[in-house]
GUDO-900058 format. One line per field, with one value per residue (C-alpha): residue number from 1; chain; x, y, z. Coordinates in steps of 0.05 Angstrom, whole numbers, always signed. Example, Ala and Ser with C-alpha at 12.3 -4.5 7.8 and 13.67 -1.06 7.14 Angstrom:
REM residues 2
resi	(1_2)
chain	(A_A)
X	(+246_+273)
Y	(-90_-21)
Z	(+156_+143)
//
This chain:
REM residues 244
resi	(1_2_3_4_5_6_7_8_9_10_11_12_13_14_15_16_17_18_19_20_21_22_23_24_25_26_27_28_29_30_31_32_33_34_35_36_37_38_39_40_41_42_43_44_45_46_47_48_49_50_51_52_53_54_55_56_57_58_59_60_61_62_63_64_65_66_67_68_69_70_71_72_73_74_75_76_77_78_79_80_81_82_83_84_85_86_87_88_89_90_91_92_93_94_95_96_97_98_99_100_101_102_103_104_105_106_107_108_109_110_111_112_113_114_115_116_117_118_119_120_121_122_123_124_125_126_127_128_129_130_131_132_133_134_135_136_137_138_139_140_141_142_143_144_145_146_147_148_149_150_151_152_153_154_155_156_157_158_159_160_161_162_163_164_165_166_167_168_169_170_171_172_173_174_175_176_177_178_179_180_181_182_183_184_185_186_187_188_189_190_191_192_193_194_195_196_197_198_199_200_201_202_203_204_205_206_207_208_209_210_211_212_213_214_215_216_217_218_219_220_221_222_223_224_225_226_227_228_229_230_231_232_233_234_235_236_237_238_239_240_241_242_243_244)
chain	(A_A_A_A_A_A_A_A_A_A_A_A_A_A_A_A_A_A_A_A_A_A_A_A_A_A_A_A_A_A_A_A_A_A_A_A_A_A_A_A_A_A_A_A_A_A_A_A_A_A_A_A_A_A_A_A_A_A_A_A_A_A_A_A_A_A_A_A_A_A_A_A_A_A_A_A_A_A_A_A_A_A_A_A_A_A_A_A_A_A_A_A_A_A_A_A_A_A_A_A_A_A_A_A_A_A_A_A_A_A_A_A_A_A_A_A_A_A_A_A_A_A_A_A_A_A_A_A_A_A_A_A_A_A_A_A_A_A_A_A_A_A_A_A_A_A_A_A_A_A_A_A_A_A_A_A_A_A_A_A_A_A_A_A_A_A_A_A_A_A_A_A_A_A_A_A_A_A_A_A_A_A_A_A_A_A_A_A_A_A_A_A_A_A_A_A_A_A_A_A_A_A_A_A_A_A_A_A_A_A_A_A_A_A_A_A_A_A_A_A_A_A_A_A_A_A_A_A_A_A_A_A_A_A_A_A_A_A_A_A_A_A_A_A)
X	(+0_+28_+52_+9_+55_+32_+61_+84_+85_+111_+75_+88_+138_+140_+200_+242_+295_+243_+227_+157_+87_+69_+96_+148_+104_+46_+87_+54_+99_+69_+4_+4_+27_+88_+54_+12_+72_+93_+35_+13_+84_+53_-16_+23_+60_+51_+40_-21_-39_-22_-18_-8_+30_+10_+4_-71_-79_-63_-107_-164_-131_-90_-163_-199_-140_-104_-130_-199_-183_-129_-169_-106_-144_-95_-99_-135_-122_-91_-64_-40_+45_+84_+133_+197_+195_+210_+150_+97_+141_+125_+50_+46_+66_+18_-34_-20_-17_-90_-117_-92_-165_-161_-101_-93_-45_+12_+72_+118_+124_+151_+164_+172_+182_+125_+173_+214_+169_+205_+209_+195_+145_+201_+238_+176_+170_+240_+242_+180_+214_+284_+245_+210_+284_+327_+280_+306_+332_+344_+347_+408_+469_+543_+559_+587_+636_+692_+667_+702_+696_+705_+715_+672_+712_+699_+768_+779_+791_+794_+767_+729_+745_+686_+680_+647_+596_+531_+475_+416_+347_+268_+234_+265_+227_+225_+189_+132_+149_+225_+215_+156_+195_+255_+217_+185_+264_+283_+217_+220_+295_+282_+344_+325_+382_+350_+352_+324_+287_+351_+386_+328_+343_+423_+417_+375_+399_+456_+404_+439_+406_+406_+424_+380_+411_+362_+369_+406_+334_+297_+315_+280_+265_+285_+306_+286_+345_+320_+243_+278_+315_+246_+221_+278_+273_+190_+203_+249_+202_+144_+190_+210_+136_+107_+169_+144)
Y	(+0_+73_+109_+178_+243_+308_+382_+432_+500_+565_+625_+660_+707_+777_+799_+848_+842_+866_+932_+918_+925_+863_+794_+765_+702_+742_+789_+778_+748_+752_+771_+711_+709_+688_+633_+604_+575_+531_+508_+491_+453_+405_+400_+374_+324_+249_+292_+273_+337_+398_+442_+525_+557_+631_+696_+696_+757_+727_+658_+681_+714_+652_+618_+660_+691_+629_+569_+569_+625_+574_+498_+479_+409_+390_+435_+409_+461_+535_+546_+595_+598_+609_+670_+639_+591_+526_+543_+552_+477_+450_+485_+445_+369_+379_+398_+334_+293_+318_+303_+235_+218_+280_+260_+187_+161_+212_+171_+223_+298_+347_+421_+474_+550_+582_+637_+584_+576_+543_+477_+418_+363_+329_+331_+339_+267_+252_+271_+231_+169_+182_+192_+130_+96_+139_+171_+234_+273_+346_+376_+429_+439_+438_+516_+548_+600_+591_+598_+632_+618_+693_+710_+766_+819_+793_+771_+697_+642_+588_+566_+500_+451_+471_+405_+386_+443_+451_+504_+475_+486_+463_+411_+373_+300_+260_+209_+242_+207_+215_+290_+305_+276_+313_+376_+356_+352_+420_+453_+433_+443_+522_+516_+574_+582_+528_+548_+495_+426_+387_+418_+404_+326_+332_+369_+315_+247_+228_+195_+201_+256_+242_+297_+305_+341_+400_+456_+526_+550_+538_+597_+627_+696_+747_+814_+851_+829_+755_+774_+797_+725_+693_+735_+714_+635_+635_+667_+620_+556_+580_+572_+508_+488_+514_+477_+403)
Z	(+0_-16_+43_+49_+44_+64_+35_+92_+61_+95_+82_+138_+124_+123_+73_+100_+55_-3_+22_+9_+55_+19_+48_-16_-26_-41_-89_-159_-215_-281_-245_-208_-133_-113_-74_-134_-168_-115_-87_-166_-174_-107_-141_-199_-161_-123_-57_-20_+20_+31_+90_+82_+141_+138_+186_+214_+180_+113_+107_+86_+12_+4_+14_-35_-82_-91_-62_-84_-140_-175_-155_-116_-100_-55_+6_+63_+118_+123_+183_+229_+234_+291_+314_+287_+222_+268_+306_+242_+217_+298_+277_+226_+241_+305_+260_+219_+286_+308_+244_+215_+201_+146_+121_+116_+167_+136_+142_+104_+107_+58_+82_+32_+39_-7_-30_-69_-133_-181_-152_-194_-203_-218_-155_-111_-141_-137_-58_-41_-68_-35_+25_+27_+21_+68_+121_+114_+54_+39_-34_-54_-95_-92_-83_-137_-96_-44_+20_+73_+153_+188_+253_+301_+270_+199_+187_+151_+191_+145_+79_+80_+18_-32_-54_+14_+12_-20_-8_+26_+0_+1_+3_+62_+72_+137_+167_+199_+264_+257_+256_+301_+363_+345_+338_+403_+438_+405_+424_+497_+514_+492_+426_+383_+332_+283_+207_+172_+190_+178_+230_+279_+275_+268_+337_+376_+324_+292_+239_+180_+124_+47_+7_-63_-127_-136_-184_-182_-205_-142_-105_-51_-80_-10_-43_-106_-145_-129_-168_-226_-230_-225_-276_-322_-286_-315_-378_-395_-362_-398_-464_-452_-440_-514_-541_-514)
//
């Protein structure tokens, strides 16, 4: 029987680094949000479900201006996020664990940021395999640039062999179960500094994490420079598409 996988997908932020009153995943992008171009990408895909992370102040337009505006079947619940990102992710598997009846038994989760539209059905698909194999598996790339270590006074330290490094990105797939109780540990011993999900269950496991070959394309769009990328990124999908 196919294990069920539910979608995670963070809408909550609010997009400093834009310099806009509008949060970046509801910036429109060829006069569609931000937002619509992911969640579409996870309507495309094997995923089961999908649960939208958002500010209370913003689920009702992702309800009626995208959800219900663009049929995006798959969502089952928008709910309200958290203070910090780890605490709208923590928001989220809870969610999942008070509803299993709604969503099947989920036996894998998927968490996404919403401002990283260009994600793939491809490996959306790709992940929930890997998944199902290793437990846990992340999707990024090798990094392109040396990377420096600095000090507090921004002077260099040391420089890290590239070859070992890659930049980290979205979707990162666990086993619910695996990543629930390790969100549980974090949550309850008070750590705060957590950037990504990964790095919740590498601070409470030494289960090891899979690393997926994503694309250089599936950015997270933060600062105005990054929309005029995307701009460029769709043009050029939406090309490819009319040639097939």
């Amino acid at each position: 029987m196919k294990n069920t996988t539910t979608a995670i997908i963070l809408s909550g932020g609010k997009g400093k680094r834009m310099g806009t009153s509008v949060s970046k995943q509801y910036l429109m992008l060829n006069e569609k949000p931000i937002l619509y171009y992911t969640l579409e990408s996870f309507n495309q895909s094997n995923i089961d479900n999908i649960i939208i992370v958002a500010s209370q102040s913003d689920i009702s337009y992702v309800q009626s201006e995208i959800v219900d505006k663009y049929n995006i079947s798959k969502v089952q619940a928008i709910i309200e996020g958290g203070a910090e990102r780890y605490n709208s992710v923590y928001n989220g598997l809870k969610y999942i664990e008070s509803n299993l009846n709604v969503l099947k038994k989920t036996e894998y989760v998927l968490i996404h940021d919403g401002a990283r539209p260009f994600i793939s059905v491809e490996i959306i698909n790709k992940t929930i395999d890997e998944v199902d194999s290793y437990k846990a598996c992340i999707v990024g790339m090798p990094v392109k640039d040396t990377i420096k270590i600095v000090d507090a006074d921004e002077n260099v330290s040391s420089t890290p062999d590239r070859n070992n490094l890659w930049q980290i990105q979205t979707p990162q797939a666990f086993q619910y179960r695996l990543i629930m109780d390790a969100y549980e540990k974090v949550i309850s011993s008070g750590i705060t500094n957590i950037t990504d999900d990964s790095m919740v269950l590498e601070t409470v496991s030494d289960k090891k994490i899979h690393l997926i070959k994503g694309s250089y394309e599936n950015l997270k769009i933060t600062t105005p420079e990054d929309l005029e990328v995307g701009k460029t990124i769709l043009k050029k999908m939406k090309k490819n598409q009319k040639s097939c």
